[in-house]
C-alpha positions in Angstrom: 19.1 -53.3 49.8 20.5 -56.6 50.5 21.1 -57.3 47.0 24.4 -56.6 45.6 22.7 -56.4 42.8 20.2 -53.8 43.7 23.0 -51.8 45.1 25.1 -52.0 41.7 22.3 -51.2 40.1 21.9 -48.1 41.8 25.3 -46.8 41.6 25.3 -47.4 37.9 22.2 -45.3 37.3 23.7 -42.7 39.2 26.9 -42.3 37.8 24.7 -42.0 34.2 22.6 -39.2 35.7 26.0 -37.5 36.8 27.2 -38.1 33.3 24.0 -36.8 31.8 24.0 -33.7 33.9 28.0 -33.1 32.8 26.8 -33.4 29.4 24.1 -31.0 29.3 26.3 -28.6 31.4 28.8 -28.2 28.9 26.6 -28.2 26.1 25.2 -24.8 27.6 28.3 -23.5 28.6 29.5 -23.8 25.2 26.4 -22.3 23.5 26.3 -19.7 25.8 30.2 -18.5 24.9 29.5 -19.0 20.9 26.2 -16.7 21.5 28.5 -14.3 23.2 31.3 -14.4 20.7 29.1 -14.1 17.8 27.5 -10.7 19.4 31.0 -9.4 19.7 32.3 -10.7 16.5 32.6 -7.0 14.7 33.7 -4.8 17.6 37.0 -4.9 18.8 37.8 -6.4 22.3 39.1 -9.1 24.4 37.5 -12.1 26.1 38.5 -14.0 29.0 36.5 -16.9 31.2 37.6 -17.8 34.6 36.3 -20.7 36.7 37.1 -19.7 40.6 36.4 -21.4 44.0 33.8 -18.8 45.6 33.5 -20.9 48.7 34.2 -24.8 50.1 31.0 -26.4 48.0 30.8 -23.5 45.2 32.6 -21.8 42.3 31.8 -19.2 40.0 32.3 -19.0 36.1 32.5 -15.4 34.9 32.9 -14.5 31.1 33.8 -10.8 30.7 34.0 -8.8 27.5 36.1 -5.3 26.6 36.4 -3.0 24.3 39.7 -2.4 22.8 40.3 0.3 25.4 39.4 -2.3 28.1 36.1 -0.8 29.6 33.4 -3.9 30.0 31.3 -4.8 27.6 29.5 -7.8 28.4 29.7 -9.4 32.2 28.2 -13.1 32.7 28.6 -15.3 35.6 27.1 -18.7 36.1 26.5 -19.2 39.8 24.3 -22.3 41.7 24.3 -25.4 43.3 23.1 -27.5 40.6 23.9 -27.5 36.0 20.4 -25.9 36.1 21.4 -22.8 37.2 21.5 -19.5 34.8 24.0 -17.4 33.5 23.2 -14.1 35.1 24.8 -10.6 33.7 26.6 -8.4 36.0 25.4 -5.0 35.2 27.3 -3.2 38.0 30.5 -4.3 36.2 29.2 -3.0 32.8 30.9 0.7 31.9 34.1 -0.3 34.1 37.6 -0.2 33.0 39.2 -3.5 33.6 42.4 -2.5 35.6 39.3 -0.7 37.9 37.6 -4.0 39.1 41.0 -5.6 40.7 40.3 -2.9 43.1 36.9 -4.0 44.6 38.1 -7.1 47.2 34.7 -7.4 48.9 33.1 -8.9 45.8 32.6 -12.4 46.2 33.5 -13.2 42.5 37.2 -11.2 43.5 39.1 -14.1 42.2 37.5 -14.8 39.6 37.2 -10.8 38.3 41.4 -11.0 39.1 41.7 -14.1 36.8 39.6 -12.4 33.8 41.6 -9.5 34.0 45.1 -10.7 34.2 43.9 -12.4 31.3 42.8 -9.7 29.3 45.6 -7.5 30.0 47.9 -10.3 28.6 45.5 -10.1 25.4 46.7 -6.1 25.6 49.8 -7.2 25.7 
């Protein structure tokens, strides 16, 4: 690695893969909200995403889905280290009333959860 032009090289072909990774990312966060809004097209409800700091090196991104009364519908998160990680549903969630899952601080999606539903409640609203 003497080279300057070895090391270039190398910092060029990372910053692609980076942009690469970005790419493919958002291409499946965006599928995976159009999937989700065309499920829930004909009911009536309200959507909200929130992207939240879980910890120093993480976050969370949690898509939650209500009814018009506000009970959950549909709960996703997408959780990991890496792009290639899955969106996962929250079953526990599902059933809930909105206003109910403020109330549970020992999740470790809290903010996130408070986010979605100060955001649906403005939807009430």
């Amino acid at each position: 690695m003497n080279n300057p032009l070895i090391t270039l090289l190398f910092f060029i072909i990372l910053w692609f893969v980076n942009s690469l990774s970005s790419l493919i990312y958002f291409k499946k966060v965006n599928k995976r909200i159009s999937l989700i809004k065309k499920k829930f097209q004909k009911t009536e409800g309200f959507m909200a995403i929130a992207v939240e700091k879980v910890n120093k090196l993480r976050k969370v991104m949690l898509i939650v889905v209500t009814n018009a009364d506000g009970k959950i519908v549909e709960c996703e998160y997408l959780y990991g280290f890496t792009n290639l990680a899955p969106f996962k549903k929250r079953l526990d969630l599902i059933g809930k009333n909105i206003h109910d899952i403020e109330k549970n601080k020992n999740d470790i999606f809290f903010n996130a959860l408070k986010t979605c539903s100060k955001k649906i409640e403005e939807q009430m609203n």
